[in-house]
C-alpha positions as CSV (number, residue, x, y, z in Angstrom):
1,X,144.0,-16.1,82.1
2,X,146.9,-17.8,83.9
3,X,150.4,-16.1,84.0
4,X,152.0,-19.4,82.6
5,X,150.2,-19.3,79.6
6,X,152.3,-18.1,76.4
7,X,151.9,-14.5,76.1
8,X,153.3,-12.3,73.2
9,X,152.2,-9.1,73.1
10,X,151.3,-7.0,69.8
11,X,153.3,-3.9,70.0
12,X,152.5,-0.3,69.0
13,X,154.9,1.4,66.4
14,X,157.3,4.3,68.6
15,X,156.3,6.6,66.3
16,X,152.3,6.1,67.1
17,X,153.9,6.3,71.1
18,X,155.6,9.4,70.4
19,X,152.9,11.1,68.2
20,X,150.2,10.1,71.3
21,X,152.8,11.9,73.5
22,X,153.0,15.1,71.2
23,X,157.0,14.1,70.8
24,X,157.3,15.8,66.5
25,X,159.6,13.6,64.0
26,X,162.9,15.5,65.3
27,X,162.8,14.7,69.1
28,X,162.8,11.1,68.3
29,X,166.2,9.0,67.5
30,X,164.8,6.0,66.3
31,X,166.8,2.2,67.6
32,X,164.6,0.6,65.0
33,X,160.6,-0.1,65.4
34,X,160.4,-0.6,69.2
35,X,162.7,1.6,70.9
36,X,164.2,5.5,70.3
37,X,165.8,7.9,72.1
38,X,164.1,11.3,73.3
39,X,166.3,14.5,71.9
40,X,167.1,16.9,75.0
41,X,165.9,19.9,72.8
42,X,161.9,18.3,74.1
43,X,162.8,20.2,77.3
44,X,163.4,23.7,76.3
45,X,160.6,23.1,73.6
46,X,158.2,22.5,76.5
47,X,159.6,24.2,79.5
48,X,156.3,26.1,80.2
49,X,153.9,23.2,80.4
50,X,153.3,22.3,83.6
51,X,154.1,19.0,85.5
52,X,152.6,16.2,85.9
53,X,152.3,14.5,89.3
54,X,155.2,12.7,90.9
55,X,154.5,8.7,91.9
56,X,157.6,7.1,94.2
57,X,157.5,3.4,94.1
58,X,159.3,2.0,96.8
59,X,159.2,-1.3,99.1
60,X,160.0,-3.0,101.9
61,X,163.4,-4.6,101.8
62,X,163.6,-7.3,99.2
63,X,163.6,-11.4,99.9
64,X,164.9,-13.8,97.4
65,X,161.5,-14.3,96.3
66,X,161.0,-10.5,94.6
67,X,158.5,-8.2,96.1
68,X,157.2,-7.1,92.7
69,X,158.7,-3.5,92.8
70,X,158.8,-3.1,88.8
71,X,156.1,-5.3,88.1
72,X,154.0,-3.0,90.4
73,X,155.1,-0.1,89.1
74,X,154.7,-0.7,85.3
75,X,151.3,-2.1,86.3
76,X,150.4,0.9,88.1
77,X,150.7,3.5,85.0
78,X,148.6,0.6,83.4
79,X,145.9,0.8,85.8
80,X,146.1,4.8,86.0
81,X,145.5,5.1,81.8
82,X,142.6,1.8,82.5
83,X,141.2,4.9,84.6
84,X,141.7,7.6,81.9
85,X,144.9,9.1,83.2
86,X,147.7,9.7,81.0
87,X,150.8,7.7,82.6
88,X,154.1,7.4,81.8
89,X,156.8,4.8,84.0
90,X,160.4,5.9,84.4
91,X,162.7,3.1,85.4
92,X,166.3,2.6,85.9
93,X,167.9,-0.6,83.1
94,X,169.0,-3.4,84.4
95,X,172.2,-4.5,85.2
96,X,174.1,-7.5,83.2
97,X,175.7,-8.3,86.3
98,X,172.2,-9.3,88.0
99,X,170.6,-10.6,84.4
100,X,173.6,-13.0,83.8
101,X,173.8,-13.9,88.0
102,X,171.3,-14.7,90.2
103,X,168.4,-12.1,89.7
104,X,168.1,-12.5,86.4
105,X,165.8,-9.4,84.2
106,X,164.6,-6.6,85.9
107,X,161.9,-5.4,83.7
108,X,158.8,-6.6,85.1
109,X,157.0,-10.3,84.3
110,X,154.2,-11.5,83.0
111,X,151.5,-9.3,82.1
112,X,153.1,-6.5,83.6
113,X,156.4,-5.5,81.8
114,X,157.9,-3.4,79.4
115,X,159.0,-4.5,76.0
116,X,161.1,-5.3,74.2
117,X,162.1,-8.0,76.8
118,X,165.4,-8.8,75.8
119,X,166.8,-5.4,74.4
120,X,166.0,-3.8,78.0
121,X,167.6,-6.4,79.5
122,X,170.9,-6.8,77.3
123,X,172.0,-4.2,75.5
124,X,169.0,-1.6,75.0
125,X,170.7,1.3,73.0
126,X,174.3,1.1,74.5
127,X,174.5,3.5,77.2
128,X,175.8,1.5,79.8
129,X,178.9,0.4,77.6
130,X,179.3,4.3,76.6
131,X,179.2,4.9,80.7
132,X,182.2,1.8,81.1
133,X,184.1,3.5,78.3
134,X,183.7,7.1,79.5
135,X,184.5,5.4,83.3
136,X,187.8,3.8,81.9
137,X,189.0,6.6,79.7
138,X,189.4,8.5,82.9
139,X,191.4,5.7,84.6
140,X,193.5,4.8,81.2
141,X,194.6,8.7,81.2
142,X,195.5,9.1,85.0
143,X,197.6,6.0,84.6
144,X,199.2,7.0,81.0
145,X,199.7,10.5,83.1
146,X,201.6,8.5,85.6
147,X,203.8,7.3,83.3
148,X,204.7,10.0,81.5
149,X,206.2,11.7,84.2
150,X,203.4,13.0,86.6
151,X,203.8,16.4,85.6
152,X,200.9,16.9,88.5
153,X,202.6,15.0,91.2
154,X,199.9,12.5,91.6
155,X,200.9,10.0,94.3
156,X,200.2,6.4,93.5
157,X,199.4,5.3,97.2
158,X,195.9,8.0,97.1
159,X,194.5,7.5,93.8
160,X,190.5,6.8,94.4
161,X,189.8,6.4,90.7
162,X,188.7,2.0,90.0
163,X,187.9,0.8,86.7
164,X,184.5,-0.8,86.1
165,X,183.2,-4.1,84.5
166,X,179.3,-4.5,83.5
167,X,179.6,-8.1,84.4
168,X,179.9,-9.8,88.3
169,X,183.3,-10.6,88.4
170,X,185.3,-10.8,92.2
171,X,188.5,-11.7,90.8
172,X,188.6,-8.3,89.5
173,X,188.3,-6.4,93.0
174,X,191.6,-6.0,93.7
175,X,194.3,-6.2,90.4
176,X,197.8,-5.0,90.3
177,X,198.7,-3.3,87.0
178,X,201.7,-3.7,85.4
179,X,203.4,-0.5,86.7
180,X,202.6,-2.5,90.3
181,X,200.0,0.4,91.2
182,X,197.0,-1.9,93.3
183,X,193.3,-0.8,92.1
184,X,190.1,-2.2,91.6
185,X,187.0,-3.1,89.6
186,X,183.9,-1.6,90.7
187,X,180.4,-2.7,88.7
188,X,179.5,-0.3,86.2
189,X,176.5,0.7,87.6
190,X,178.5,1.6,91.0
191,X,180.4,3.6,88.3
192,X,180.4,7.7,89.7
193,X,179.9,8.3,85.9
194,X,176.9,6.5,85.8
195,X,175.8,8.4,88.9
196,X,176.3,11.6,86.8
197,X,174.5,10.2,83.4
198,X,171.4,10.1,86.2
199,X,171.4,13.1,87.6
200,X,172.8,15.6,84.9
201,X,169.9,18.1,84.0
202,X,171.8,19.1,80.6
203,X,174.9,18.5,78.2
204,X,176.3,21.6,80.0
205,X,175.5,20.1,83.7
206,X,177.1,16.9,82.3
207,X,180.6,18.5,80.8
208,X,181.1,20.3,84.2
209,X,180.3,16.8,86.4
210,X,182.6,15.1,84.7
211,X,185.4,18.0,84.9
212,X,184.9,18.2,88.5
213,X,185.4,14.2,89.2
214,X,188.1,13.5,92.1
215,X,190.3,10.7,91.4
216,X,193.2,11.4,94.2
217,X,195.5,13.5,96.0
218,X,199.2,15.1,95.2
219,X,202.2,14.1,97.4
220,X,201.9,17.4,98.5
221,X,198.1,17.1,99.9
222,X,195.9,18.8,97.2
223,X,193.1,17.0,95.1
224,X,193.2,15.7,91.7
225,X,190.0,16.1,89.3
226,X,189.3,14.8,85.9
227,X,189.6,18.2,84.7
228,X,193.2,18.6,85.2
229,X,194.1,15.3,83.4
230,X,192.5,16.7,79.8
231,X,190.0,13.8,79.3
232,X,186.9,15.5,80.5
233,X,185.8,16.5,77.5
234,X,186.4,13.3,75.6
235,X,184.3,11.5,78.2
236,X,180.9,13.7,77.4
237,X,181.6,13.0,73.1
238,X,181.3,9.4,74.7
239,X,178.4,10.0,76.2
240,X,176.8,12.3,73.8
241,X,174.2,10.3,72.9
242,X,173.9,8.1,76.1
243,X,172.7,11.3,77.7
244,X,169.2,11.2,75.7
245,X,166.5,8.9,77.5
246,X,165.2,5.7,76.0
247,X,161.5,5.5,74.9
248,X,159.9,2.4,75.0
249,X,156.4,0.8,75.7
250,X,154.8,-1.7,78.5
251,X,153.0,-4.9,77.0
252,X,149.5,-2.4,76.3
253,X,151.2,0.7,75.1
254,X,151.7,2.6,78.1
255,X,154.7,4.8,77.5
256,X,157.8,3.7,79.7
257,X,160.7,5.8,79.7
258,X,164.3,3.9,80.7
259,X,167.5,5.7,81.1
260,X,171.0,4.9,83.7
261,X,171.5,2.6,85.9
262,X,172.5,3.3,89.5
263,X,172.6,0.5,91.7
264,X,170.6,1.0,94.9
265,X,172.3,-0.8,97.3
266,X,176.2,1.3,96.7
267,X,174.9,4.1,94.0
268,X,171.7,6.3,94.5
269,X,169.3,3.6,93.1
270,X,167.2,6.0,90.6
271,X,166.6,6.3,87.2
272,X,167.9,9.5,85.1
273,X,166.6,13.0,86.2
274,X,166.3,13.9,82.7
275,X,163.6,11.2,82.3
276,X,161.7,12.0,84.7
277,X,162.0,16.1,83.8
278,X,160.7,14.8,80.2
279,X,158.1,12.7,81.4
280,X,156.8,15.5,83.8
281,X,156.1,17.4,80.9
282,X,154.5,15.0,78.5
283,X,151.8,13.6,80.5
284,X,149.2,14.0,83.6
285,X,151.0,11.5,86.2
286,X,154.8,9.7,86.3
287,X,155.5,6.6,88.2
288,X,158.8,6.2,89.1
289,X,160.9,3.3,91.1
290,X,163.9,3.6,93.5
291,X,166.0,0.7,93.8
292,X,165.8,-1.6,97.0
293,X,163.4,-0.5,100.3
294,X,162.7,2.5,101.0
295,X,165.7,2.6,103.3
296,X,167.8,2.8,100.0
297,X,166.3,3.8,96.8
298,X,163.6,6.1,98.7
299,X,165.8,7.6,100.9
300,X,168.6,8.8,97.9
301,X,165.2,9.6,95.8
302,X,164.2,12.5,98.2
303,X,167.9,13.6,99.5
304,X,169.9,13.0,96.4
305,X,167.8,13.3,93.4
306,X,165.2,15.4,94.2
307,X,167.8,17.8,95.7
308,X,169.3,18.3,92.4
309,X,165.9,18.1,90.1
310,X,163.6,20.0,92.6
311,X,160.8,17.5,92.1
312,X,158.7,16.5,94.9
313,X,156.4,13.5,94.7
314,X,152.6,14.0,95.1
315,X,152.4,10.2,96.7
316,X,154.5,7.0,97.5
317,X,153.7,3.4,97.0
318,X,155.3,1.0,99.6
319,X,155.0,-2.6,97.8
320,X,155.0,-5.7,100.0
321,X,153.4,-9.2,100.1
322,X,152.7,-11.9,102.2
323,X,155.2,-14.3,101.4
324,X,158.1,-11.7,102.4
325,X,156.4,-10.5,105.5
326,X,156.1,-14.4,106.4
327,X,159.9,-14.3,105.5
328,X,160.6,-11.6,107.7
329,X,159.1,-12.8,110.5
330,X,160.6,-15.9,110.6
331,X,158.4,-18.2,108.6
332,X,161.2,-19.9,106.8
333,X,163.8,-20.4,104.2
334,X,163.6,-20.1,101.0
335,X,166.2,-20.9,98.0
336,X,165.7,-19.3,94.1
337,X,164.1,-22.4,92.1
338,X,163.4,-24.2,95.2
339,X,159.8,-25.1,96.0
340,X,158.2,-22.7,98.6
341,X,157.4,-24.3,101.9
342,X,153.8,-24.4,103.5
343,X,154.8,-21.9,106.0
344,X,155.2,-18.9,103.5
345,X,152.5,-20.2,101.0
346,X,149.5,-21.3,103.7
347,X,147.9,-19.1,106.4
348,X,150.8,-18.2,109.0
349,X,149.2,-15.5,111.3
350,X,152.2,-15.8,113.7
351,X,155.0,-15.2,111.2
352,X,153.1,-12.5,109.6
353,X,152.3,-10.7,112.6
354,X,156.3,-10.6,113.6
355,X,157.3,-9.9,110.0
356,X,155.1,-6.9,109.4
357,X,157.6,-4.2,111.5
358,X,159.3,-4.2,108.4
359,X,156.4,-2.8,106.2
360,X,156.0,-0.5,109.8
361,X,159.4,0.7,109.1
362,X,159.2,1.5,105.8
363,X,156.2,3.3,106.2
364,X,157.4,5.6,108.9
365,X,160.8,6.2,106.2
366,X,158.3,7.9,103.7
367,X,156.0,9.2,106.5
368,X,159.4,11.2,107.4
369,X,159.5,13.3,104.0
370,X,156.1,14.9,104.5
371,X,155.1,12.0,101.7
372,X,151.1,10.1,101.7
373,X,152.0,7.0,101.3
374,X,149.6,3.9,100.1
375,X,150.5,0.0,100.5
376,X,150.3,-2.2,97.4
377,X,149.5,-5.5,98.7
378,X,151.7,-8.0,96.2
379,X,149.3,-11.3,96.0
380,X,149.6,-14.5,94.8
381,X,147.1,-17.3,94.1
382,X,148.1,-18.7,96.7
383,X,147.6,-15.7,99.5
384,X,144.2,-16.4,101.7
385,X,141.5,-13.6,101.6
386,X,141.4,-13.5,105.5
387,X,145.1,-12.5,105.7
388,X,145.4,-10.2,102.5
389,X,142.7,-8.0,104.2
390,X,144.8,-8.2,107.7
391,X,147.5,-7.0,105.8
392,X,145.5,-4.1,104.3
393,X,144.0,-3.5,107.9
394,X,147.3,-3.3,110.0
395,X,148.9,-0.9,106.7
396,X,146.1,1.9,107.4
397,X,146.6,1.8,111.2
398,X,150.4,1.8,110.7
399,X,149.7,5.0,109.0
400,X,149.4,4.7,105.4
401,X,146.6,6.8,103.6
402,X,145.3,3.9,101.7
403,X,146.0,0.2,100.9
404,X,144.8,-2.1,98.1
405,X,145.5,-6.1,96.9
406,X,147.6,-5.7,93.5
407,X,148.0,-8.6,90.5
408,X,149.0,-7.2,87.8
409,X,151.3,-9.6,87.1
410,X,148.7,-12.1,86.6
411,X,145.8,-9.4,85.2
412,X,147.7,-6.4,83.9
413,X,146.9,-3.0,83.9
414,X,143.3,-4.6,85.1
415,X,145.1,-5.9,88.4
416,X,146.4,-2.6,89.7
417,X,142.9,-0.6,88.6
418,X,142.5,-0.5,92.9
419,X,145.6,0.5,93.5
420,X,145.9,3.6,90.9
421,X,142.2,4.2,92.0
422,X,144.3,4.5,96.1
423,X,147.2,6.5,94.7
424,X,144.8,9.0,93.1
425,X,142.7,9.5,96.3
426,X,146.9,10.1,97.8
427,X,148.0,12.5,95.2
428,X,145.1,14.6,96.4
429,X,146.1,14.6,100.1
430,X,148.5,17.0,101.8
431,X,152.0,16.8,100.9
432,X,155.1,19.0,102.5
433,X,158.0,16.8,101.0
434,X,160.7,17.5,103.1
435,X,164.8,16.6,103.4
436,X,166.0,14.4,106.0
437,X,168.5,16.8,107.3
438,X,170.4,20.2,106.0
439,X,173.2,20.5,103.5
440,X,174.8,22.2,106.3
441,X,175.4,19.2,108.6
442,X,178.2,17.6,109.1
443,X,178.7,14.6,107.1
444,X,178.9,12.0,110.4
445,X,175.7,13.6,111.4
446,X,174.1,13.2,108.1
447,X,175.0,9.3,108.4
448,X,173.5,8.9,111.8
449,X,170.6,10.6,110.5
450,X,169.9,8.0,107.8
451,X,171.0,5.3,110.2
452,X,168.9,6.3,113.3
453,X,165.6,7.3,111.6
454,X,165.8,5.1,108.2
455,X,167.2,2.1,109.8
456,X,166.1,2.0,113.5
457,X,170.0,1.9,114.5
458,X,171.2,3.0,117.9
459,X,175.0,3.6,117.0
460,X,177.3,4.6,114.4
461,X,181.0,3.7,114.6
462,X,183.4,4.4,112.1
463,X,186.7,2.4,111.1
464,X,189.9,4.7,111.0
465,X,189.9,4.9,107.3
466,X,186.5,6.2,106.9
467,X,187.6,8.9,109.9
468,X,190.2,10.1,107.7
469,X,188.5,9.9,105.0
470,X,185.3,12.3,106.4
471,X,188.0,14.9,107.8
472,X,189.6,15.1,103.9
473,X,186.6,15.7,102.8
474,X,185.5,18.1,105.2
475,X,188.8,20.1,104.6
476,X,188.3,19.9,100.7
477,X,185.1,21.3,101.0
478,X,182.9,18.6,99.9
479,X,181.3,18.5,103.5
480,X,178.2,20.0,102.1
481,X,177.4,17.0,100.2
482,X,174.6,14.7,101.2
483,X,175.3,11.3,101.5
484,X,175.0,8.0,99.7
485,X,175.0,4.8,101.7
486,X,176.2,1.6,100.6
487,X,174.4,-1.3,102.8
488,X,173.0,-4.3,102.0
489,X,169.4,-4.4,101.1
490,X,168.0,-7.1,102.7
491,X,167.9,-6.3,105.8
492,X,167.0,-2.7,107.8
493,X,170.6,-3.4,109.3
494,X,174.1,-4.0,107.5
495,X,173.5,-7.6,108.5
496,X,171.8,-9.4,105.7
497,X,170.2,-12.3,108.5
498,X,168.8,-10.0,110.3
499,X,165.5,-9.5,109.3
500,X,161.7,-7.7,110.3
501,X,162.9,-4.9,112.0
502,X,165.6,-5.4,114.5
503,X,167.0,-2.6,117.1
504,X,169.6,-2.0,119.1
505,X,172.3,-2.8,116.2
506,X,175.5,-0.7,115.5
507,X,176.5,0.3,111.8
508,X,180.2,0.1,110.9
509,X,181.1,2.5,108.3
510,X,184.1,1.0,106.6
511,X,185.2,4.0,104.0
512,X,184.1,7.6,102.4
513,X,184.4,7.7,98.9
514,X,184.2,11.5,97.3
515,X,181.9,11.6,94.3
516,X,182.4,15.4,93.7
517,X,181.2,14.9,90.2
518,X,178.2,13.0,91.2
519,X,177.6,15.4,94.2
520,X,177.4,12.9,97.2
521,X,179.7,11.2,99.5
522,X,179.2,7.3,99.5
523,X,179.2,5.4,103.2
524,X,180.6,1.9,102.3
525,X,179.5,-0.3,105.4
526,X,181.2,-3.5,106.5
527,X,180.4,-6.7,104.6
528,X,180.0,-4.4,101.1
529,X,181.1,-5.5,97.9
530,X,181.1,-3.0,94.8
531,X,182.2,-6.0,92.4
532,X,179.6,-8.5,93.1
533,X,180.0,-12.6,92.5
534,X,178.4,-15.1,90.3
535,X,176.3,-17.4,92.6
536,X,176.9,-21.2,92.0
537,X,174.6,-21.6,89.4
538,X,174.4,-18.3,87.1
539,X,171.6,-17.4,85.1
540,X,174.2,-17.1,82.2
541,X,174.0,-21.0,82.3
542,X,170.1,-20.9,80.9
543,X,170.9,-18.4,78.3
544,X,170.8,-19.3,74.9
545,X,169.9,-18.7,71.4
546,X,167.4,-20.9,69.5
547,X,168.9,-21.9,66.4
548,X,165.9,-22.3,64.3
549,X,163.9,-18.8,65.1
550,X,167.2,-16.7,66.6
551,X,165.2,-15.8,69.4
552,X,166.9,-15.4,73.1
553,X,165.7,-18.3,75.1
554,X,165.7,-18.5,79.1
555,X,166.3,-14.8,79.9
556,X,163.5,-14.2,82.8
C-alpha cells in the first residue's frame, strides 16, 4: 500500500491499552478516549518487577530532509510486538515552536506514528503550558521582589533567570522591562524547568529541583535560588499534574508513552525519566529517542539522564539513509518543499562514499559508552538495492553489530520486523555502558571531552564571559556537574555548513549557564540561539480548521 494513500487508523480504547499493560482503574487519569495520564503511585506499586530492556534511538546528524528518527523508533516497538515482544516507545512532545515553523509535527508519519496526531502535536494534556507558567512565576516573583525593596540584595546587572515563550519568536531575545532591567525569552522547551519535569524521579525530587534553581548573584557575591524568593512551592502545585506521563498508542496499539520536552540541540534532548522508569516496569523491552545525532541527544542520554535514573541501555540504534549521507558528502542542496535533485535520489557512489564519515562518527560516539550499536538503514522507494546493501556493508565494518534496510513509514510495524529482529540479536551482546568522563573533572575538561571525542574537534577556546562564568561556578560548587552543550545539530561542528565529518575545527564556547536545579551546566557555543525564528514561510501558514468536519487540516 502506498504511503500517500488516505490512512485513518482505528484506535484502541486507553482503557483496553492500560488493562493489556496491567495499569488498574486508579493509575489512569483519563484526557478523554485516546489519551491519559499514568499516576506516579504505578512506581511504588511495582518497584520489585524487574526491567525491561533499554533501546537508545539515536542518528546521524539531521538534513533538512528528516532522517526518520521518530518514525524509526515508533516503528521499531511495532516490529518488536510483530515478533512477540511486548514494547513500549517513550518520546519527548513536540515543540509548537517547530510545529508552527519550519519542521512542522514530530510524531512520526505515515504508517509509523502515534496517535492522536493533532493532540501530540498541539496541546496533548497541557504540560508544556504548566512548565511556561511554573518558568514565569519564578521570573514574575524575582522581579516583584526587586521592586519591593530587594530585601535579598539581588543585583540587577547578574540575574540569569529569562522568561520563556512556547512559540519561535526572535523579537523576544532581548526585551527591556519596564523597570529598564534587560532580559530575555528563551523557548520553553530550553526552559531549566522543563529540564527538571524530565529528569525528576518523584514529587519530592521535583519540590527540591525547583528550590534549588539559581537565578543570580547578590551585590555582595553570593547566589540567589528559587528557594529564597518563596515561589518554589507554588511552581510544583503548577506542575502537579504535569509531572504524571502521558499514555497514548501508535497507529496498531503499541503502547507509546510521551512526557517533557527538552530540546536537543540547547537542553538535554530526552524524554522524562519518569517514563521511561514506568515503562521499564510494564513491559519486556522500551525504545526510547534522544533528540538530534548522537553527538547531542545520545551523548546527554548516557551522561545526563542515565546519571540521574541509573538506567543503562541493552543496545543503540544509529538511524541514517541514503539521501543524507549523499547530502553529507556533498551531493547537493536541498530546500523543504523543493523537488529533490537526481544527485540525492539516483545512484551517487561518490557522494555516498564521502558522506558516510558521518554515520562513522556516530557510531564510534555510541561505540564509546560500552553500547552494541545496530544501523537502521532509512529507505525510500527511490534508494537502489546495490547501494542500500553498501550502506549495510560499510556499517558492519565501521563497527556496528548489526544493520538492516527499515520502511516502516511506508509498511508499519511490518517494515521494521528486520530491524527489531538486529536489535534483539544486540540486546543479547556484551554491554559495559560507561560515562564519558568523571563527575570529578573539571568543567573545561568535561567540554573538551565531549568536543574531542563526540565531535572530532581539535580545540576548545573559550570567550571571556564563559571563563568567568566556569570559575563562578567552580567556586559555588556546581563544578561537579556534568555538562550540557548547546551546538547546532547539523553539523559534527558548531558550523552548520560544514558537513560529513570535518577535523581540525576549533569550538567557541560563548557562555556557562548554571542549571543547579536541573543538575548540569549548559555550554552555549557561538552562532546559538535559545529563541529560535520563524523561517519565511511558516508552517503556521498551512494550518487551518475545516469548517464543515472541525478537523485540523495541514498539520504534518
Amino acid at each position: 500500500m502506498s504511503p500517500d494513500t488516505p490512512f485513518t487508523p482505528k484506535l484502541k480504547l486507553l482503557k483496553d491499552i492500560a488493562t493489556e499493560l496491567n495499569l488498574s482503574e486508579d493509575e489512569l487519569i483519563p484526557y478523554g478516549r485516546v489519551k491519559a495520564k499514568i499516576a506516579l503511585s504505578v512506581l511504588e506499586r511495582l518497584k520489585n518487577r524487574p526491567l525491561g530492556r533499554y533501546i537508545l534511538v539515536t542518528a546521524i546528524n539531521p538534513t533538512p530532509l528528516g532522517e526518520g528518527k521518530t518514525v524509526t523508533s515508533i516503528g521499531l516497538s511495532m516490529g518488536l510486538n510483530r515478533l512477540g515482544r511486548r514494547s513500549i516507545v517513550t518520546l519527548r512532545q513536540p515543540a509548537l515552536g517547530p510545529v508552527f515553523g519550519i519542521k512542522g509535527g514530530a510524531s512520526g508519519g505515515g504508517r509509523s506514528r502515534v496517535a492522536p496526531f493533532d493532540d501530540i502535536n498541539l496541546h496533548l494534556t497541557g504540560d508544556a503550558h504548566a512548565v511556561a507558567a511554573a518558568h514565569n512565576l519564578l521570573a514574575a516573583c524575582l522581579d516583584n521582589h526587586l521592586f519591593h525593596g530587594n530585601a535579598l540584595n539581588v543585583d540587577p546587572e547578574r540575574i540569569a533567570w529569562p522568561r520563556v515563550l512556547a512559540l519561535n519568536d526572535r523579537a523576544l531575545r532581548k526585551v527591556t522591562l519596564e523597570s529598564g532591567r534587560q532580559t530575555e525569552f528563551v523557548i520553553t522547551e530550553a526552559s531549566e524547568v522543563m529540564a527538571i519535569l524530565a529528569l525528576a524521579t518523584s514529587m519530592k525530587d521535583l519540590r527540591q529541583r525547583l528550590g534549588r534553581i539559581f537565578v543570580g548573584m547578590t551585590k555582595d557575591d553570593h547566589p540567589v535560588v528559587a528557594e529564597e524568593l518563596g515561589c518554589a512551592g507554588a511552581m510544583a502545585a503548577l506542575l502537579k499534574d504535569a509531572l504524571c506521563p502521558n499514555l497514548l498508542q501508535t497507529v496498531e496499539g503499541t503502547p507509546a508513552i510521551i512526557h517533557a520536552g527538552p530540546f536537543g540541540n540547547i537542553a538535554h534532548g530526552n524524554c522524562s525519566i519518569l517514563a521511561d522508569a514506568m515503562a521499564l516496569r510494564l513491559t519486556d523491552y522500551v525504545v526510547t529517542e534522544a533528540g538530534f545525532g548522537s553527538e547531542l541527544g545520545a551523548e546527554k542520554f548516557f551522561n545526563i539522564k542515565c546519571r540521574v535514573s541509573g538506567f543503562r541501555p541493552a543496545a543503540a540504534v544509529v538511524v541514517a539513509s541514503l539521501r543524507a549521507l549523499k547530502l553529507h558528502g556533498g551531493g547537493g542542496t536541498v530546500k523543504p518543499g523543493q523537488p529533490l535533485p537526481p544527485s540525492l535520489t539516483g545512484p551517487n557512489k561518490e557522494a555516498l562514499s564521502r558522506g558516510i564519515g558521518n554515520l562513522e562518527q556516530h557510531l564510534s560516539n555510541v561505540r564509546a559508552f560500552g553500547i552494541p550499536a545496530v544501523v537502521a538503514v532509512n529507505a525510500f522507494p527511490h534508494d537502489t538495492p546495490e547501494e542500500l546493501e553498501y550502506l549495510k556493508k560499510s556499517a558492519l565494518e565501521m563497527g556496528a553489530v548489526g544493520a538492516a534496510i527499515s520502511t516502516p513509514f511506508k509498511d508499519g510495524g511490518a517494515g521494521a520486523e528486520e530491524l527489531a529482529g538486529a536489535v534483539l540479536a544486540a540486546c543479547e551482546k556484551p554491554s559495559t555502558c560507561r560515562f564519558l568522563y568523571e563527575d570529578s573533572l573539571p568543567i573545561r575538561e568535561k567540554i573538551e571531552t565531549v568536543c574531542r571525542q563526540m565531535y572530532g574537534a581539535a580545540k576548545v577556546h573559550y570567550e571571556p564571559l564563559a571563563a568567568t562564568q566556569i570559575e563562578t561556578a567552580r567556586r559555588l560548587g556546581y563544578g561537579t556537574f556534568p555538562v550540557c552543550m548547546a551546538k547546532t545539530p547539523f553539523s559534527l561542528s558548531p558550523d552548520p555548513n560544514l558537513k560529513g565529518r570535518p577535523a581540525g575545527f576549533t569550538v567557541t564556547i560563548r557562555e556557562l549557564r548554571m542549571l543547579a536545579g536541573a543538575g548540569f551546566l549548559t555550554a552555549v557555543t557561538t552562532g546559538m540561539q535559545l529563541m529560535p525564528g520563524l523561517p519565511t514561510h511558516p508552517a503556521a501558514e498551512q494550518i487551518d480548521i475545516d469548517p464543515e468536519t472541525g478537523n485540523i487540516i495541514g498539520l504534518f
